[in-house]
N, C-alpha and C positions, 0 to 999 in steps of 0.2 A: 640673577639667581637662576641657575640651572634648574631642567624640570625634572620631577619623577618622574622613573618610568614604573606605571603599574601594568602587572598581570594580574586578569579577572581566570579565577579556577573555580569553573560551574556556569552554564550561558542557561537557566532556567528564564523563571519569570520575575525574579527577583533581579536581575541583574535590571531592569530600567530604570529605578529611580538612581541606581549605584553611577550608570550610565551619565545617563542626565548630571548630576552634581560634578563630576567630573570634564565633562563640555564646561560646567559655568566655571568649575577652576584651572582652563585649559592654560593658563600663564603660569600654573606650578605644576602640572602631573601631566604625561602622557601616556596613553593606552597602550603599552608593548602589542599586548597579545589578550587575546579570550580564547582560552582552551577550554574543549569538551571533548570529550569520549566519543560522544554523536555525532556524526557526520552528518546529521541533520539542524540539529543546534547551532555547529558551525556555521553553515549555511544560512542559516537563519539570521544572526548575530550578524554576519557581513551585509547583508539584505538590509537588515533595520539600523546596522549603525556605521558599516562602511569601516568597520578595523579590524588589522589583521586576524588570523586566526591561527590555530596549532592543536595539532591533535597527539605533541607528545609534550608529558610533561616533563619530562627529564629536559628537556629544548629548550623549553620554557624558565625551569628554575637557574638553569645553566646560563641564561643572557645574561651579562655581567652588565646590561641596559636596563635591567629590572631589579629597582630597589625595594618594592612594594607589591605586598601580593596578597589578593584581595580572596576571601577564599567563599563560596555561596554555592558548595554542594552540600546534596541532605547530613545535617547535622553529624550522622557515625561516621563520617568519611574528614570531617577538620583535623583529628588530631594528628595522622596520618602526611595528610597533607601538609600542616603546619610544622609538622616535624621536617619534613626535607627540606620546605622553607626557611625557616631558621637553619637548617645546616648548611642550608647553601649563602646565607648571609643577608637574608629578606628581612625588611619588617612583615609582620601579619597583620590585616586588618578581615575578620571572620565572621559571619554572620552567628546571630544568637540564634541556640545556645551554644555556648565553646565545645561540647559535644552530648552526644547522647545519653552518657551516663555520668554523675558527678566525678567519679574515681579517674576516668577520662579524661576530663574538664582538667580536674589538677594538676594532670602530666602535663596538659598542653601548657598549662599555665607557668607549670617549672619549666619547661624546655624551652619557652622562651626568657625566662630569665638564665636559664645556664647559657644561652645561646649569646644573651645582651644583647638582644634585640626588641626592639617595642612589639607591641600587643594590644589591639584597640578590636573594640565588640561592638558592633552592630545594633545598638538599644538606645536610636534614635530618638527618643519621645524627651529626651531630656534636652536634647535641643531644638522643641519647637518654644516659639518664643514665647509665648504663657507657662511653658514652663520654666525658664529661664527667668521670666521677671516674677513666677512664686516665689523661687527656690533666695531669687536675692530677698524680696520681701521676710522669707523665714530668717534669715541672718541677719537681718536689719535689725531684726525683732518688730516689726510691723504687726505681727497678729499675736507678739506675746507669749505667756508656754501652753504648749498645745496641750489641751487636755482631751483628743480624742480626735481619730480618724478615721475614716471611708473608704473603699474602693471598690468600685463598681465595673465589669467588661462584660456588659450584655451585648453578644457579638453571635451571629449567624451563620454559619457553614451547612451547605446542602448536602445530602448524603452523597453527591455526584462526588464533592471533594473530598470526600475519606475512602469513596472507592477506587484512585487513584493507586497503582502499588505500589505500600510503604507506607502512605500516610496514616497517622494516630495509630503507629505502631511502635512498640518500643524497641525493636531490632533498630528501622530506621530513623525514625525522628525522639526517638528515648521518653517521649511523653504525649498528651496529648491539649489541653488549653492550656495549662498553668505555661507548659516549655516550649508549647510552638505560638500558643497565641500573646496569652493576658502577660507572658515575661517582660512583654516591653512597658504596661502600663504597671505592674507589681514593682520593676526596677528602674524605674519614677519615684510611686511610692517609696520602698526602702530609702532612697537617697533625699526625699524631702521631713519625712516622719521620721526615719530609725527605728523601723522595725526591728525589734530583735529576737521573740518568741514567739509562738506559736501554742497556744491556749487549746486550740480544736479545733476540728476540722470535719466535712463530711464529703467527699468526693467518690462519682457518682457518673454513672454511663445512662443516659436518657433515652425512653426510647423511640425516639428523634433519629438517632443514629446506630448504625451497625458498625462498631471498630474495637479495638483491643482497647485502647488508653479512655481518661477520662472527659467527658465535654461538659461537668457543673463540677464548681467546686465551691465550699463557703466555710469560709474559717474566722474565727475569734483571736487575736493577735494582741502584742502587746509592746509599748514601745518604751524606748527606752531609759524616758524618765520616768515609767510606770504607768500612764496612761494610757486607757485602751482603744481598741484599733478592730476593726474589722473586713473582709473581702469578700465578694462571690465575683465569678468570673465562668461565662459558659461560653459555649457556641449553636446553644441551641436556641435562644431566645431570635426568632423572626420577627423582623425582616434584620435585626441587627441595628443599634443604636452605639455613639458615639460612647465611651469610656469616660466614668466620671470619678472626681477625687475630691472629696469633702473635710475640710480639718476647720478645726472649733478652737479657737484661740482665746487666751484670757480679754486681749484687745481688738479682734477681729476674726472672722469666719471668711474662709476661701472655698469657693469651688473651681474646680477646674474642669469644664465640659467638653471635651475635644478639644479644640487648640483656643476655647475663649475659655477667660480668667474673669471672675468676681470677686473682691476682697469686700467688704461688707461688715463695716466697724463699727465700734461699741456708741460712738458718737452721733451716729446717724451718716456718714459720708462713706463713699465708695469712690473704689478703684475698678476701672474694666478696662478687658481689651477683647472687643468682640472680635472673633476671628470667626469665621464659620466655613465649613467645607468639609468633604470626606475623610475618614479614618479610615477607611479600610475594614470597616466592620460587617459588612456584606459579604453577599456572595462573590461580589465582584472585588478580588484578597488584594489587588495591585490600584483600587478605586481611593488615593490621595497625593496628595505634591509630594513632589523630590525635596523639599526646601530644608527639612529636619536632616535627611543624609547628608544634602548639601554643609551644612553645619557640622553635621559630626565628622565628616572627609577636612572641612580646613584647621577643627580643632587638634584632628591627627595629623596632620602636614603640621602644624603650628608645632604640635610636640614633636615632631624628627627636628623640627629646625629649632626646636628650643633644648633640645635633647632632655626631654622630661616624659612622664607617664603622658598618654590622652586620659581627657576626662572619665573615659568609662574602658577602663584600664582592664588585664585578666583577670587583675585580685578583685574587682566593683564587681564586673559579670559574675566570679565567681560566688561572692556574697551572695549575690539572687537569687544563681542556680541553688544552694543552698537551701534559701530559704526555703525555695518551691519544694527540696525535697523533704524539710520538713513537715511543710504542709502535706504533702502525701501522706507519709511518714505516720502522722496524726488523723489522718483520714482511713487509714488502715491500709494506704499503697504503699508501696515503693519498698 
C-alpha cells in the first residue's frame, strides 16, 4: 500500500503531538511539507523534526504528492485554507474548532462535501481508550438508561496565555473555554450522552483574567431521552485538574477521570482501567501523550482507505460547535 503524502499548514505548538502520531504511522503517511508564513517556525520545525519546509502555499497545495492536508492555524484562518484544499483535491484533517464562527464552520463543512472530499476534526478525547471502552459499554447497555449526566473542565490558564496576540479573542480564536478549551471534553460528552438542549446557562469572564471571551461557563442541559445533564467548564480554576464525566445509569454509574474509567454497578462489581497521566490542563497546554492523535490519524487513513466518513466527521464537530453556541446563546453571549 502506497503512503500518504501529508502537508502540516500552521508549525505552532500544536503541531507535536500531530508530529509524533504520524512517525508511529510512518508505514502509511509521509510528511510532504510543513508550511508557515515565519521564517522562524520554519526554522524551527526543521530543527525539532528534520522535514521539509515551504513558505508558499500555493507550492504546497499544487504537489500532486500531497493527498492530505493537515490544517493547525488559529481557528479564523481554516475555512480559507480548507477551501483551496479541497479545490485542489486534498482531504482536510483541521484542528477544533472548524472555524471561528459557526456560519463559517458550515461553509467549511459544505465545501468539502461539494468538493467529495473527507473532513476529519481534531477532537481527540474520543479516542483515548476509556473513552473508547465507555462509549462501547453505553451501547452494550452495560449501565442501562441513563438517567442523568456530568461534566466537569476545571482547567488552568495563566494570564501570560491570553496575553499572547489573539488569544480569547473572538476575531481570532471565535470564543474563548467552551471553543478553545472544554470542546474536546463537551464533544465526548455529546457523543456518549446526546445532548440535545440547553436548559441555562451562566457564562462569565473571572477576574482571574484580562480578555475579550469567556473563562467559566455552567449550564443545565438536557438529553435526549429527557433526562437531565449538566456542565461547568473554566480556565480559571488553579493549578488545573484532569476533566471529569459522571453518568447515572439504571444498572451502573460511570466516571470517566482523565483517561481512567470506573463503571460501578448496581450489583456491587466494577469495571476499571486506571490510566493516569497529563491532560493538558495546566499551564503547561502541550503537557500529555500523542496516543489519542495517534488514533484519531489511523481512524482517518482507515476512512480514506475505506472510503467512508472518520469518526468525528464535519457534520459531529459541527454538532458541537453548535451546541457550544447554544450555550452561549443562553448565557446571554454569542
Amino acid at each position: 500500500m502506497s503512503k500518504l503524502g501529508v502537508a502540516i499548514i500552521g508549525l505552532g505548538s500544536a503541531v507535536q503531538p500531530h508530529f509524533r502520531s504520524l512517525v508511529d504511522l510512518a508505514d502509511r503517511v509521509d510528511v510532504r511539507w510543513g508550511f508557515s508564513r515565519t521564517e522562524a517556525r520554519r526554522a524551527a520545525f526543521t530543527r525539532d523534526y528534520g522535514a521539509p519546509v515551504n513558505g508558499d502555499l500555493d507550492q504546497v497545495l499544487g504537489d500532486p504528492a500531497v493527498q492530505v492536508v493537515l490544517i493547525l492555524t488559529p481557528a479564523n484562518a481554516h475555512l480559507e485554507i480548507a477551501e483551496r484544499a479541497f479545490a485542489a483535491g486534498k482531504h482536510v484533517l483541521v484542528e477544533k474548532p472548524l472555524d471561528a464562527t459557526l456560519a463559517r464552520a458550515e461553509q467549511l463543512v459544505a465545501a468539502g462535501r461539494a468538493a467529495n472530499r473527507r473532513l476529519g476534526v481534531v477532537l481527540q478525547h474520543r479516542f483515548r481508550e476509556g473513552s473508547r471502552l465507555l462509549k462501547r459499554r453505553i451501547v452494550e447497555g452495560a449501565l442501562g438508561t441513563i438517567e442523568a449526566a456530568t461534566l466537569a473542565v476545571p482547567w488552568w490558564r495563566p494570564q501570560s496565555y491570553y496575553d499572547v496576540e489573539g488569544r480569547g479573542t473572538l476575531a481570532r480564536d471565535g470564543g474563548g473555554v467552551l471553543l478553545t478549551q472544554a470542546i474536546h471534553s463537551l464533544d465526548l460528552f455529546r457523543s456518549l450522552v446526546d445532548v440535545t438542549h440547553v436548559k441555562a446557562a451562566q457564562v462569565v469572564t473571572t477576574a482571574l483574567h484580562r480578555m475579550e471571551t469567556e473563562d467559566y461557563v455552567g449550564a443545565l442541559l438536557r438529553l435526549a431521552n429527557g433526562a437531565p445533564a449538566s456542565m461547568t467548564a473554566t480556565t480559571a480554576f488553579m493549578p488545573g485538574e484532569p476533566e471529569r464525566i459522571e453518568i447515572i445509569g439504571t444498572k451502573a454509574s460511570a466516571q470517566l477521570h482523565g483517561g481512567a474509567l470506573r463503571i460501578s454497578r448496581l450489583d456491587g462489581s466494577e469495571e476499571r482501567l486506571d490510566i493516569e497521566g497529563p491532560t493538558g490542563a495546566g499551564a503547561n497546554t502541550m503537557d500529555f501523550p500523542h496516543d489519542a492523535h495517534r488514533e484519531l490519524w489511523r481512524d482517518f487513513l482507515d476512512a480514506l482507505d475505506g472510503d467512508r466518513d472518520p469518526i468525528v466527521s464535519g457534520e459531529e464537530a459541527l454538532a458541537t460547535q453548535r451546541l457550544i453556541g447554544a450555550i452561549l446563546k443562553a448565557g446571554g453571549q454569542g
